[in-house]
N, C-alpha and C positions, 0 to 999 in steps of 0.2 A: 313363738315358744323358744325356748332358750333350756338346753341339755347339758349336761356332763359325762362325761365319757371316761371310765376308767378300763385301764387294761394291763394283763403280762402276758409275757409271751415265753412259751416253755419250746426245747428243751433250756432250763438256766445254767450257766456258766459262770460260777464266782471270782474267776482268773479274769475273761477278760470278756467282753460283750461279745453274743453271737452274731450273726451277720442280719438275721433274721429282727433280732431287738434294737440295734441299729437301722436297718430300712423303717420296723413302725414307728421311730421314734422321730425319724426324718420326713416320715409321711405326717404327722401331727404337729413337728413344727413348721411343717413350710406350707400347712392349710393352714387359715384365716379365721384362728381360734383365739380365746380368750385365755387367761388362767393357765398357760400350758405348763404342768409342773413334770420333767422324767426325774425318773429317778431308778436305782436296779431291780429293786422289786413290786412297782407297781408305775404307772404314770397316768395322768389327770389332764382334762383339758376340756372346753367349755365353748359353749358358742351356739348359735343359732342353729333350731333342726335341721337346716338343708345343709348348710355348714358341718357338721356334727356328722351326719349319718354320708355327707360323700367323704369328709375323712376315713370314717368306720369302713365303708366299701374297700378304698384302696388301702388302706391298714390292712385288712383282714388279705385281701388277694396277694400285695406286695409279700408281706411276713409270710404267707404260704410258700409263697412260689421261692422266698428268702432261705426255707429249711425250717420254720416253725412247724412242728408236731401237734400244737396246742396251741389255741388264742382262749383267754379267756378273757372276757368283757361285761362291762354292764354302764347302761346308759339310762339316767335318772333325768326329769324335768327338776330345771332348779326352782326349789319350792317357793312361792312366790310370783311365780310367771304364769302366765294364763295358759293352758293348754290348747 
């Protein structure tokens, strides 16, 4: 099965990146993802469910422990792939 993972991370900062948006965004590209698009107010990324969901894991713990107040996520199967 093959996922998509979209995500931001609040509190946002239009000056300059927070430390916290920075760490998730280094956690998604340096897993073994497909499609990885950042960008400042949302970023994408794609890959196999085991792939997928241990990115999500350390995303979600890193960006906390970074000073993220907020993750918000959502992770869809890409339509097309077998569940």
């Amino acid at each position: 099965m093959r996922l998509r993972v979209e995500f931001t991370t609040e509190p946002f900062d239009l000056d300059e990146a927070p430390t916290h948006a920075v760490v998730a965004r280094e956690v998604i590209q340096a897993a073994e993802l497909d499609a990885v698009d950042v960008g400042p107010f949302g970023n994408t990324a794609e890959g196999s469910a085991d792939e997928v969901l241990t990115a999500v894991d350390s995303l979600l713990r890193q960006a906390l422990a970074s000073g993220a107040t907020r993750v918000s996520l959502q992770v869809n199967v890409i339509e097309g792939e077998a569940p």
